[in-house]
C-alpha positions as CSV (number, residue, x, y, z in Angstrom):
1,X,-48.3,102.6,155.4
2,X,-49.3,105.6,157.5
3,X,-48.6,105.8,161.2
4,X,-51.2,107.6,163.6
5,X,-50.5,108.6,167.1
6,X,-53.1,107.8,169.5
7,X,-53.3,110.1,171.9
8,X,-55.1,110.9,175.3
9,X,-58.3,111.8,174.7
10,X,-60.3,114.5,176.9
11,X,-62.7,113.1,179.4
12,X,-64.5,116.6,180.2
13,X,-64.5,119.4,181.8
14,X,-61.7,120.0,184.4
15,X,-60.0,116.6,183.4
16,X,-56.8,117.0,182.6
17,X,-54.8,113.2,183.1
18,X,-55.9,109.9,183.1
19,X,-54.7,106.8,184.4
20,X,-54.1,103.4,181.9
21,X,-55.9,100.4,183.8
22,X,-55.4,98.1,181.3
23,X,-53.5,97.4,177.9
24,X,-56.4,95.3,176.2
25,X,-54.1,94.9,172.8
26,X,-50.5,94.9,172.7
27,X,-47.3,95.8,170.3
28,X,-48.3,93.7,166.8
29,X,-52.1,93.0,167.3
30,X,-54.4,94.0,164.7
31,X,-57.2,96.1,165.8
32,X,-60.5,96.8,163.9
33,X,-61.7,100.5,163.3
34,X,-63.6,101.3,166.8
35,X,-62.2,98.5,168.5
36,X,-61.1,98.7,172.2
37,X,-57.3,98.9,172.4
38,X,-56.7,100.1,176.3
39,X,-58.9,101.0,180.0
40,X,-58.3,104.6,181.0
41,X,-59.8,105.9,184.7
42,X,-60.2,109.5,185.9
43,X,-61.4,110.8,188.7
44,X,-65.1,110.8,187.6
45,X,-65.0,107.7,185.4
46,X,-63.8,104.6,183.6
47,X,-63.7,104.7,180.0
48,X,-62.4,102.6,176.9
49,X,-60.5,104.1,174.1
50,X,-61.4,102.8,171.0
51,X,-59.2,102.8,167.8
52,X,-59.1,105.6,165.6
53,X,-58.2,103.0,162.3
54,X,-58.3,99.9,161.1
55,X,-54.2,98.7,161.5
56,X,-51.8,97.3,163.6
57,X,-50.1,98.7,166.9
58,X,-46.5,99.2,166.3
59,X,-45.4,100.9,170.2
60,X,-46.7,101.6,173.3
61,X,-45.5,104.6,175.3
62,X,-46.8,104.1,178.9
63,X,-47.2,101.1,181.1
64,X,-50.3,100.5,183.0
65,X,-51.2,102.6,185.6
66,X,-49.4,105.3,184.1
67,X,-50.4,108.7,185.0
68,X,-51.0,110.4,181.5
69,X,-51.5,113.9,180.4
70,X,-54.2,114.8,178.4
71,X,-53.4,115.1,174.7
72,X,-50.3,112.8,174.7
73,X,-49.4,110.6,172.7
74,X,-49.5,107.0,174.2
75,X,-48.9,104.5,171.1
76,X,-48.8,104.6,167.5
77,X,-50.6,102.6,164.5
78,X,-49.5,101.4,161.1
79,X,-52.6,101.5,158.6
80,X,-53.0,101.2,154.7
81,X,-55.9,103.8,154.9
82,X,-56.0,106.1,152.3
83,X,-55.4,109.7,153.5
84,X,-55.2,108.8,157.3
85,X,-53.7,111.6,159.1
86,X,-52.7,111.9,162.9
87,X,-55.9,113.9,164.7
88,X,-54.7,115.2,167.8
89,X,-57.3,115.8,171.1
90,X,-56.1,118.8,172.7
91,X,-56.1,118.8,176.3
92,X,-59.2,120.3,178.1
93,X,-58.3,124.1,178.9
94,X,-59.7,125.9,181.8
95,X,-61.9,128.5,181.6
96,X,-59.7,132.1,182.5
97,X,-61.0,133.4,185.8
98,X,-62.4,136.3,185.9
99,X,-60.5,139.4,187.2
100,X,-61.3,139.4,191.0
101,X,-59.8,140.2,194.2
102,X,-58.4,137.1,196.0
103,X,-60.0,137.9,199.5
104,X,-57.9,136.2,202.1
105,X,-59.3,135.6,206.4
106,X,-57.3,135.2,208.5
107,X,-57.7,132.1,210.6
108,X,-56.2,130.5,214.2
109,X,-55.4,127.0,213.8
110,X,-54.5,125.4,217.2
111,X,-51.0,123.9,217.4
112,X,-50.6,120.6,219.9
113,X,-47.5,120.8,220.7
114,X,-47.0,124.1,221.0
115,X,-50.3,125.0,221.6
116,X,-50.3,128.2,220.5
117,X,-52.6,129.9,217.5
118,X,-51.2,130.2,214.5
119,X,-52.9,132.1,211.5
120,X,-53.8,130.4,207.7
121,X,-54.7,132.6,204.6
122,X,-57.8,131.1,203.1
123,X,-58.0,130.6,199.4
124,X,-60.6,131.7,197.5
125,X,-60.7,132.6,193.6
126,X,-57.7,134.1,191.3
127,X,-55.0,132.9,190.1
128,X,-51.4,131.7,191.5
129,X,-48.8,133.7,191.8
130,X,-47.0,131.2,189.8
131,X,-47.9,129.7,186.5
132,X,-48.4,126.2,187.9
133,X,-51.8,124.8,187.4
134,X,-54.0,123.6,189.5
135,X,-57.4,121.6,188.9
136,X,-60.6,122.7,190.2
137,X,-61.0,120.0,192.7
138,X,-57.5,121.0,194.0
139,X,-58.7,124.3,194.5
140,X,-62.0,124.0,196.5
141,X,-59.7,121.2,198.8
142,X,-57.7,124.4,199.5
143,X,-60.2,126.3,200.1
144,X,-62.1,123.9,202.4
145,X,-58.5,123.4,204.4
146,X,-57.9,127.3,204.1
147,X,-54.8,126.8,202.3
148,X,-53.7,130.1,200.7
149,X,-52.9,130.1,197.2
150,X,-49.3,131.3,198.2
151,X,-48.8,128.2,200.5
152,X,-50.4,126.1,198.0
153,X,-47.6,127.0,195.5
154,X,-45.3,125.7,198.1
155,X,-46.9,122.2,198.4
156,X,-44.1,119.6,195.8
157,X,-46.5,117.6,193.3
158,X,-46.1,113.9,192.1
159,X,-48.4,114.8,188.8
160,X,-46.9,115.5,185.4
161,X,-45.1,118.2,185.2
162,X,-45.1,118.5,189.3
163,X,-48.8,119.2,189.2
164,X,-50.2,119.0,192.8
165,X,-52.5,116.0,192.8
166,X,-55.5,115.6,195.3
167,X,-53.5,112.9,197.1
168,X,-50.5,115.2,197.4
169,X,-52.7,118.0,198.9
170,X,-54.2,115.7,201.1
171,X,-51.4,114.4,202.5
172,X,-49.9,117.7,202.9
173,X,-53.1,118.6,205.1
174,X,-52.9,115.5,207.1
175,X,-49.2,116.7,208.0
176,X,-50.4,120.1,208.2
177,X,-52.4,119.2,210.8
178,X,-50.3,119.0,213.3
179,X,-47.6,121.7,212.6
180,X,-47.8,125.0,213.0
181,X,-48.9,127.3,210.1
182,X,-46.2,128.7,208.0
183,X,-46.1,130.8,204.9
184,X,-44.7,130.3,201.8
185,X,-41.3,131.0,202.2
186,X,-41.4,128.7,205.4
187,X,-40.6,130.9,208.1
188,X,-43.8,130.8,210.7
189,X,-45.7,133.8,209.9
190,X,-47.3,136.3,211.9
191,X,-50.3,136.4,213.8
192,X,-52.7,138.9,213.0
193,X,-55.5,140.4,214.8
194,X,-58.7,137.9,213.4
195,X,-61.9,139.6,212.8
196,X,-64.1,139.5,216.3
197,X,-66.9,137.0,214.7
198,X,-64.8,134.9,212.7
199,X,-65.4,131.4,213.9
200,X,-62.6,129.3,214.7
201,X,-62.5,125.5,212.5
202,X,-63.6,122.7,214.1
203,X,-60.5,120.4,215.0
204,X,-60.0,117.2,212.9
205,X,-61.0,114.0,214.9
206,X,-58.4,111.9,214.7
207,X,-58.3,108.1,212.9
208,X,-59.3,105.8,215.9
209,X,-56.5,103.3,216.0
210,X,-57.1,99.6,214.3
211,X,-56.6,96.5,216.1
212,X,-55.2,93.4,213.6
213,X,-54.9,90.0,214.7
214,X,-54.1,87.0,213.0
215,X,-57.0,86.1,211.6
216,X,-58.0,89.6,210.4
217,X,-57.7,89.8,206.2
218,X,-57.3,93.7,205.1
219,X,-58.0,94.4,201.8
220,X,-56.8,97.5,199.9
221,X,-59.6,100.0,198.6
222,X,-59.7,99.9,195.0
223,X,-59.4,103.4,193.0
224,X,-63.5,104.1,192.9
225,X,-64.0,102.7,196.7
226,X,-61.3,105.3,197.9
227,X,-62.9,108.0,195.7
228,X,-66.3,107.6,197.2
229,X,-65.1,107.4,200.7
230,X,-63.4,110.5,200.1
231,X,-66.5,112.3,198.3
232,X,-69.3,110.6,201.5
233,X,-66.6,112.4,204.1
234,X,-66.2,115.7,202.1
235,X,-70.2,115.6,201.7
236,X,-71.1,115.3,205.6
237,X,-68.3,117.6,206.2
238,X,-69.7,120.4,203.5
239,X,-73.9,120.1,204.4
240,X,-75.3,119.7,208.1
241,X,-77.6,116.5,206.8
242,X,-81.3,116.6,207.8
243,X,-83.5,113.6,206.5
244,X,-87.9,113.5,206.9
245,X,-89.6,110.6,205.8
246,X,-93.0,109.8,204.5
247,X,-95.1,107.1,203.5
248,X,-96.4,106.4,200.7
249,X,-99.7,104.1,198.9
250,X,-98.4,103.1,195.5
251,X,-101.0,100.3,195.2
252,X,-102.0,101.5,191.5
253,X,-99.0,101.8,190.5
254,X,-97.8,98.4,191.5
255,X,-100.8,97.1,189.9
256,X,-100.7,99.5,186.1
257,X,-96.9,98.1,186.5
258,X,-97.7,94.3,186.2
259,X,-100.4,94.7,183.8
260,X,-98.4,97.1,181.8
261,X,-95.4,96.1,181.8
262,X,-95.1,93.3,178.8
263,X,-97.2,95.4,176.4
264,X,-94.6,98.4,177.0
265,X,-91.5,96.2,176.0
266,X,-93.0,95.2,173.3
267,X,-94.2,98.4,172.0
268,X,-90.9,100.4,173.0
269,X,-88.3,97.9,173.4
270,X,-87.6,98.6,176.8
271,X,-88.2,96.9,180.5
272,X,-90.4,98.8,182.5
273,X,-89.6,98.9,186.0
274,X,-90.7,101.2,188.8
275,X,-87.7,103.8,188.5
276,X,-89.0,105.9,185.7
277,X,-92.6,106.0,187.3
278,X,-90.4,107.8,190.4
279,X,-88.4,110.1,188.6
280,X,-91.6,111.2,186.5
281,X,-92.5,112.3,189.8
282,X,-89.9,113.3,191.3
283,X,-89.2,115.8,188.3
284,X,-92.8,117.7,188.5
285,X,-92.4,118.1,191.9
286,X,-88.7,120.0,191.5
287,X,-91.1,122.3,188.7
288,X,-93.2,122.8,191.8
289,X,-90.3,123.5,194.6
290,X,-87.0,124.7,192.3
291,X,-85.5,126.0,195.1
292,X,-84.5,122.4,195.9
293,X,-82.7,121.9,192.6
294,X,-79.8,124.3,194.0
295,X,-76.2,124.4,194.7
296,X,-74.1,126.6,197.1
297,X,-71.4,128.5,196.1
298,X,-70.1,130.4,200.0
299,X,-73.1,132.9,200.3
300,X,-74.9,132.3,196.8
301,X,-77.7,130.0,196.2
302,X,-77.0,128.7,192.5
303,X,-80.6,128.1,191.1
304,X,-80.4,125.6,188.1
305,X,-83.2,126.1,185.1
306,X,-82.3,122.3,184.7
307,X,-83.7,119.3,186.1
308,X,-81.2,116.6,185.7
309,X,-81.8,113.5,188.2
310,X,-79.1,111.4,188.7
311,X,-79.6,108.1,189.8
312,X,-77.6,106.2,192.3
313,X,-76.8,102.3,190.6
314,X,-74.7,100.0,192.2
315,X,-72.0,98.2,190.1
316,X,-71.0,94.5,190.4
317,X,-67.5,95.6,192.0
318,X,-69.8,96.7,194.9
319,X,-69.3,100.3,194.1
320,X,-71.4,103.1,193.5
321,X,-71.6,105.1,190.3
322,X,-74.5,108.1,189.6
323,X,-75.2,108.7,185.9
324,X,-77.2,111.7,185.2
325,X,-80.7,111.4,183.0
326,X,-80.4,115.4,181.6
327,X,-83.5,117.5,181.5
328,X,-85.6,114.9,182.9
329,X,-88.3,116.9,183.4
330,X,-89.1,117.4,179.6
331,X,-89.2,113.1,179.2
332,X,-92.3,111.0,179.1
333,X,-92.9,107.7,180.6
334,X,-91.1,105.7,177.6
335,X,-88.0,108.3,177.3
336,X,-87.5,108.4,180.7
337,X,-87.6,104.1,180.5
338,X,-85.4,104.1,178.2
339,X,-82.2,106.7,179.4
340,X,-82.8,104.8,182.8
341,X,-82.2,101.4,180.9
342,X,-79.6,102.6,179.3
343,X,-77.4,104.6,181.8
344,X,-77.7,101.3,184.3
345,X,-76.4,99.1,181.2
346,X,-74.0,101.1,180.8
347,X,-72.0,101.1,184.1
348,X,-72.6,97.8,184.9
349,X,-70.6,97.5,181.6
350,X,-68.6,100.0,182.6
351,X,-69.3,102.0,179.1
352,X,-70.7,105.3,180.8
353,X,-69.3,108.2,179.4
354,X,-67.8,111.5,181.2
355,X,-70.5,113.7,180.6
356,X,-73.0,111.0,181.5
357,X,-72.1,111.3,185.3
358,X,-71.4,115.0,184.9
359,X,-74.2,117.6,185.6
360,X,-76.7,116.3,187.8
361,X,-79.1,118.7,190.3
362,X,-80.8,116.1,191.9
363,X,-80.3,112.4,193.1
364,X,-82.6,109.5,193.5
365,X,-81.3,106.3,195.4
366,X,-83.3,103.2,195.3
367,X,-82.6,101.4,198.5
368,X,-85.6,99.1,198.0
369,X,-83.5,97.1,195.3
370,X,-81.8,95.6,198.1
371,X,-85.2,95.0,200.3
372,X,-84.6,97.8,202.4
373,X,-87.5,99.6,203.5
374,X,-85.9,103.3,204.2
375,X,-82.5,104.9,204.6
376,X,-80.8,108.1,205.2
377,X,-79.0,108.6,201.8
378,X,-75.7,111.1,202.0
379,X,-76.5,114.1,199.5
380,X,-74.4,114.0,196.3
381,X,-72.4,117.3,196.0
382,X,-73.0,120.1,195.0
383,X,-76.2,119.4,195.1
384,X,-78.4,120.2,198.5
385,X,-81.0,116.7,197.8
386,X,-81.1,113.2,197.5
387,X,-84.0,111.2,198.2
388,X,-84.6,107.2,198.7
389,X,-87.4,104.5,197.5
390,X,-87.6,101.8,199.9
391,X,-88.9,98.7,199.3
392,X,-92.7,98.1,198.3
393,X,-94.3,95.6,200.7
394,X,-98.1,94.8,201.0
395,X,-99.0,96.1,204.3
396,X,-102.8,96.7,206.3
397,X,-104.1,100.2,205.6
398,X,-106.6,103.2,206.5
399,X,-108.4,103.7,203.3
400,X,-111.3,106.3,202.8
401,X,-114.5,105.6,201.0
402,X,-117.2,107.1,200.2
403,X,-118.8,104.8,203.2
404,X,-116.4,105.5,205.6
405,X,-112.8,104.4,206.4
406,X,-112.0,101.0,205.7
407,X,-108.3,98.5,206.2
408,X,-107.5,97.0,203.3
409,X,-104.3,95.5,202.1
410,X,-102.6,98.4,200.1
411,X,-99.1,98.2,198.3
412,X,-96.7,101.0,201.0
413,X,-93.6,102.1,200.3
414,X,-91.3,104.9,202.6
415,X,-89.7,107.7,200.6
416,X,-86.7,109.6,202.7
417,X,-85.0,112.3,201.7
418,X,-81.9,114.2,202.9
419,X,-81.1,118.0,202.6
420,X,-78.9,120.8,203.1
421,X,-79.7,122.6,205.8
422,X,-77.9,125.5,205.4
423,X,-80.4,126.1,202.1
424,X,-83.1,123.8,203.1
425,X,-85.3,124.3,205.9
426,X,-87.8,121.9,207.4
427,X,-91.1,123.5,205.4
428,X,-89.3,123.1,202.1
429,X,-87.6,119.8,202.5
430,X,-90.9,118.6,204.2
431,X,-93.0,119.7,201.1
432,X,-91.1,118.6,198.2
433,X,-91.4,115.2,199.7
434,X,-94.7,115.0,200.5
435,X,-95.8,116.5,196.8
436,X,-93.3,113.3,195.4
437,X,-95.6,111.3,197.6
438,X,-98.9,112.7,196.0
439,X,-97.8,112.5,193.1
440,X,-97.5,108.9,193.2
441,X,-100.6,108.3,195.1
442,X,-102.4,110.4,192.6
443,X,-101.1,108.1,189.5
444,X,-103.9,107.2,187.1
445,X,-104.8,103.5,186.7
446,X,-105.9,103.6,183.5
447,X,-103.5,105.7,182.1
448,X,-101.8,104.5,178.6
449,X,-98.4,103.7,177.9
């Protein structure tokens, strides 16, 4: 009998621990090759870890909701296969940073009780002073907080291995708040003369205060609930938000939809619903305006050669999860069916995979799936777009003819979309939209499938 560790598995880029939701086979069960043995959850999403050979489990190292390390070991197998050797998943490295100069502002920060202005290093790129790691998400936290890598060395971690976790930095700049800045060493460091333009941070609003009575029930945010809050705050707090609207006369495509829609599951195996008809358009008009499938990084515009849509799908927990449909652009009708099919399934079953959520440019929300007609969707970071369906409803409507303008009953629907202005003016947020909208109105009736 051979014994093989299972260990840790990487989740992606930048992951480096995971947390064990759930044993789903314990110390003596039999397990089949490929068969479930425990729920892991990072920060980006929750996976299963299947079993690397047919045996029997003989320990367990962690308990759930044990923080684990990436490429630990976290039980052991007996098997009779022949030649079955322990295959170990090394932990996800970072990419070395390139050789730059940390460049460091000096900032006041506003002291209540004191009230005097005390000065904060911001972090930028390069590496610690120390040897202690610290995850990118960690880092752009600091750097939003303008946290100097030398104080951030200073910050105690409840990780493995005293790695600084995002809830121990945020907690740290919660309390930060409202002492006065220090340096590493802790003694209160010393003001220096702040360039003449710099702009001064806008305080922190402070949590209104909650009122419980008897009757009230609170109910603790699960993991994923607390994430997304989190990510919706950081988002309004990264891009000033601007959202145009436009309406839209999808009457053809409503009506190539119903006629279509049983001969295309039977020729491809695959429902037809209205989603891949949007993000077939959606994706030629990002060919037509790239500069809305950016990202910022401080003064750069990143422009990405990629059109990767990812699209918003509510789970049955009530949460919120965005799979990514890669290269969309290059799909037809049926492919496009299909990956959206199959990424929904997927997380509803809670079977996405990291890099299936990873990567996205672009975001399309369907807020007509739950009847309403627009909304002002939050942009997903990095990116600087999102844009929402609403619902379709049969409404009067100006239609031209060749005999003059006529109302007819026509099949509307509102499209919305939300931008970055800092990137993303009026003209060009305005004109993506509207070419989405023609798009759509142009569709051809008698198209094939």
């Amino acid at each position: 009998m051979a014994t093989i560790d299972l260990i840790m598995p990487k989740m992606g880029e930048s992951i480096m621990e995971a947390t064990i939701l759930k044993w789903l086979k314990g110390v003596g069960d039999k397990v089949e090759l490929d068969e479930a043995i425990l729920e892991i959850a990072t920060d980006k999403v929750d996976s299963e870890i299947p079993s690397p050979v047919e045996g029997t489990i003989t320990e367990i190292l962690f308990k759930e909701d044990d923080i684990v390390e990436i490429g630990t070991v976290i039980a052991r197998l007996s098997t009779s296969a022949e030649g079955a050797e322990p295959v170990s998943s090394p932990a996800v490295a970072e990419p070395a940073p390139s050789e730059s100069v940390v460049e460091e502002k000096v900032i006041e920060e506003v002291s209540a009780p004191l009230k005097q202005a005390a000065p904060v290093a911001t972090a930028t790129a390069g590496q610690s002073s120390s040897d202690r790691f610290y995850s990118p998400l960690v880092k752009n936290i600091a750097k939003e907080e303008g946290i100097s890598l030398a104080e951030l060395d200073a910050v105690p971690g409840t990780g493995v291995n005293n790695r600084l976790t995002k809830k121990d930095l945020l907690a740290y700049v919660a309390n930060r708040s409202s002492q006065p800045a220090t340096s590493a060493s802790g003694s209160p460091s010393v003001a220096a003369p702040a360039p003449a333009a710099a702009p001064k941070p806008a305080a922190k609003a402070a949590a209104p205060a909650v009122s419980v009575s008897g009757g009230d029930e609170i109910i603790q945010m699960d993991r994923m609930r607390k994430l997304i809050a989190d990510h919706m705050v950081m988002s309004k707090h990264t891009s000033p938000h601007v959202t145009s609207f436009v309406e839209a006369d999808v009457t053809d495509i409503w009506n190539w939809r119903n006629a279509n829609k049983k001969k295309f599951q039977e020729s491809y195996g695959e429902k037809l619903t209205f989603t891949p008809i949007f993000m077939e358009a959606v994706a030629k008009a990002i060919r037509d305006f790239p500069m809305i499938n950016v990202s910022v990084d401080g003064d750069k515009i990143i422009k990405k050669n990629d059109v990767n849509i990812g699209m918003a799908t509510a789970l049955p927990s009530g949460n919120l999860i965005v799979p990514v449909i890669k290269n969309a652009d290059f799909l037809n009708l049926a492919g496009l069916a299909k990956q959206v099919n199959g990424l929904a399934d997927r997380a509803r079953n809670n079977k996405l995979k990291p890099e299936e959520i990873q990567g996205g440019t672009f975001t399309l929300t369907n807020v007509g799936t739950f009847g309403n007609v627009m909304g002002t969707p939050i942009i997903n970071q990095p990116q600087v777009a999102i844009m929402a369906v609403g619902a379709i409803r049969k409404k009067p409507a100006v239609v031209e003819t060749e005999y003059g303008d006529l109302i007819a009953v026509r099949y509307m629907m509102f499209l919305s979309l939300s931008y970055d202005h800092r990137v993303v003016d009026g003209f060009l947020g305005g004109s993506f939209l509207s070419q989405v909208a023609k798009y759509l109105e142009a569709f051809d009736p008698t198209r094939g499938i």
